[in-house]
N, C-alpha and C positions, 0 to 999 in steps of 0.2 A: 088455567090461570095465566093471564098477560103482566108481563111487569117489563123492565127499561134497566137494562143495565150500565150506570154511566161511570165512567170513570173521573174520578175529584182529584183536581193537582192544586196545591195550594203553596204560595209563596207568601208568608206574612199575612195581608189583609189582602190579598191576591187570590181571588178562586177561579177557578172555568172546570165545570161539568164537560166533560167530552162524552159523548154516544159509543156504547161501547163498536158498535156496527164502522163509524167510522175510524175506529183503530183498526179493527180487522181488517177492512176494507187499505186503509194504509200499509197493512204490513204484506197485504198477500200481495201488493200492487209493488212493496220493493224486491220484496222477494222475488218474483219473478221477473224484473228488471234488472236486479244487482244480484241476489247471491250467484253462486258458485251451482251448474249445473244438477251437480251429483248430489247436493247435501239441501235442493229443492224441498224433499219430499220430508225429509227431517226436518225442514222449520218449519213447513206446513203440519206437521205432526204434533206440535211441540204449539203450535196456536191453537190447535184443540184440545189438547190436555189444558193448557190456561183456560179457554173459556168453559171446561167441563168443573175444572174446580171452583168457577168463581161460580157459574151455578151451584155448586154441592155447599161453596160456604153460605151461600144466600140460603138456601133451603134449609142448611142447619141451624143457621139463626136463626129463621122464621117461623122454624117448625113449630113451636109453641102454637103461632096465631095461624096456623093452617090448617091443627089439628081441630080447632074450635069451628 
């Protein structure tokens, strides 16, 4: 199964879809520019647990139309 995970920010009548690929792609890019040597591997940790759950919430509410 292929699907698109995007991330929705909305201010008022204000929307922009972001790609979830280029948040990750931002975060592992400051991460390894800015944080703090020792505590790397911890936020790299912690952006997997986010994108494992945001698969698991897409998959719980979808399951309905998956199982058909």
């Amino acid at each position: 199964m292929n699907y698109t995970v995007t991330v929705r920010v909305t201010e008022d009548e204000n929307v922009i879809d972001i790609p979830w690929e280029d948040i990750e792609k931002d975060f592992i890019e400051f991460i390894k520019s800015k944080a703090d040597p020792s505590i790397r591997k911890f936020n790299l940790t912690v952006l997997k647990v986010v994108k494992s759950r945001i698969h698991c919430v897409f998959l719980d509410r979808c399951k309905k139309y998956l199982i058909q």
